[in-house]
C-alpha positions in Angstrom: 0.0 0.0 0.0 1.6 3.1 -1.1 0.7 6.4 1.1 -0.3 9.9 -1.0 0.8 12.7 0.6 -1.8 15.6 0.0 -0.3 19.3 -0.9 -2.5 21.9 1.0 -1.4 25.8 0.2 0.7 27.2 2.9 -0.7 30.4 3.9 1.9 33.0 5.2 0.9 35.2 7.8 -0.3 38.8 7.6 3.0 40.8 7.8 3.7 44.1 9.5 0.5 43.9 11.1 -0.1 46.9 13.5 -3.0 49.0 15.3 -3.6 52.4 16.0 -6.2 53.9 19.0 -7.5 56.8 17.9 -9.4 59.1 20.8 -11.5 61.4 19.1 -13.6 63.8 21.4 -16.9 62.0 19.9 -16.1 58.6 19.0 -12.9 56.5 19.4 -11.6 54.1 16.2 -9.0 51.7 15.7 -7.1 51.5 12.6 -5.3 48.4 11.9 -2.5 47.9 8.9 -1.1 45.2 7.2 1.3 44.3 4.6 -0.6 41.3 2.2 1.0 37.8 2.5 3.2 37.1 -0.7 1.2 33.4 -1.2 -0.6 32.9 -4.3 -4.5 32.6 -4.7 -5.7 34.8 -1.3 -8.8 35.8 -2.1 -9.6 37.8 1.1 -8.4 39.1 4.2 -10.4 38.9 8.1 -10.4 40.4 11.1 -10.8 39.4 14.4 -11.2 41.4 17.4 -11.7 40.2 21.2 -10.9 41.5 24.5 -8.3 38.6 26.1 -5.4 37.8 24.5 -5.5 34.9 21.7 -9.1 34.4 22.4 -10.6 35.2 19.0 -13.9 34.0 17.9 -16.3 33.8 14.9 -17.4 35.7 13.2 -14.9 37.7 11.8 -15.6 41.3 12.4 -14.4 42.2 9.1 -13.4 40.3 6.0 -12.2 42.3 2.7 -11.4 40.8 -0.6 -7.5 41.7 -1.4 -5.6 44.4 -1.5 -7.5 45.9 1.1 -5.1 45.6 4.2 -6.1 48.2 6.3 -9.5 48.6 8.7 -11.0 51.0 10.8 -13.0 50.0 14.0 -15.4 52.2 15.0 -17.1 50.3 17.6 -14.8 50.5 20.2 -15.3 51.9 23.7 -12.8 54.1 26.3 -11.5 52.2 28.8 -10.8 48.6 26.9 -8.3 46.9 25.4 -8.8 45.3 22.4 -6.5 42.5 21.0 -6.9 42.3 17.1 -5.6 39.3 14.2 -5.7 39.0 10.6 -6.0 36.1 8.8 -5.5 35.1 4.8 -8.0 33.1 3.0 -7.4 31.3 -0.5 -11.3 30.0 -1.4 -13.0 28.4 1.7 -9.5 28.1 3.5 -8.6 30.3 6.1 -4.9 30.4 7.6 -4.1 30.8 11.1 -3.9 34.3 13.0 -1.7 37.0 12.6 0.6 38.0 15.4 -1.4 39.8 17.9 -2.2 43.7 17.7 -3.2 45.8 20.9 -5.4 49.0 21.3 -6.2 50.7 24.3 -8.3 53.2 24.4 -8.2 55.9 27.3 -10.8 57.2 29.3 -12.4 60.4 28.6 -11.4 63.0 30.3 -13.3 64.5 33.0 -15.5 67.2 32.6 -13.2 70.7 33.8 -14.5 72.2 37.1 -14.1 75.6 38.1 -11.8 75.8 41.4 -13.2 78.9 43.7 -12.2 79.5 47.3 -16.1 80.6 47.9 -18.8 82.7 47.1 -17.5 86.1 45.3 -18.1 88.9 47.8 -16.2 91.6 45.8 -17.9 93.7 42.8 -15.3 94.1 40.1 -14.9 97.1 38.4 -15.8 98.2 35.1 -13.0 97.7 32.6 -11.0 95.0 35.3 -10.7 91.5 33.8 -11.3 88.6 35.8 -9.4 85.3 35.4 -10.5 82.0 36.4 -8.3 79.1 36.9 -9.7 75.6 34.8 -8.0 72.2 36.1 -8.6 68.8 35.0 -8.6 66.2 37.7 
């Protein structure tokens, strides 16, 4: 009995792969970046996105017919990591995960409050100007 050895494509990883937070004063947004695996016959490109390390499930959040290698996440939140992979697909086949990407995402800043030692007893007079000292905390 003679064994057959079966030739499945190798699919190369998702090079270069990288993520960027983004805190806009509305909306935060991740932007991921790769460079395209050089195998022949991808057909698309997905991403993933979970919150623990490694732990990526289906469905992808994103998948892209190539050359697209770049996406934008819009539905993040403040205060999360997010861990983000790519994969390669040639057909139905999907290769494994990318190395992993991180985002973090800061909290908002607190809203600015006005510092006063107490009530103002003192009129001001015309043409005076009166500063007012703003502070995060």
């Amino acid at each position: 009995m003679k064994l057959r050895i079966l030739s499945l494509p190798i699919l190369l990883l998702a090079m270069a792969f990288a993520c960027q937070a983004q805190n806009g004063p509305t909306q935060p947004s991740v932007t991921l970046t790769w460079t395209q695996s050089i195998t022949p016959g991808i057909t698309a490109n997905c991403v993933y996105r979970s919150t623990t390390l490694n732990a990526y499930t289906l469905p992808a959040i994103f998948c892209s017919t190539v050359p697209i290698t770049t996406y934008r996440d819009p539905t993040v939140q403040r205060g999360i990591t997010y861990h983000y992979a790519v994969t390669s697909k040639i057909s139905a086949t999907e290769g494994p995960f990318s190395n992993d990407g991180q985002a973090v995402i800061p909290q908002a800043p607190s809203a600015p409050t006005l510092n006063t030692p107490g009530p103002i007893t003192q009129v001001i007079p015309e043409g005076m100007n009166l500063e007012a000292k703003v502070e995060y905390k």
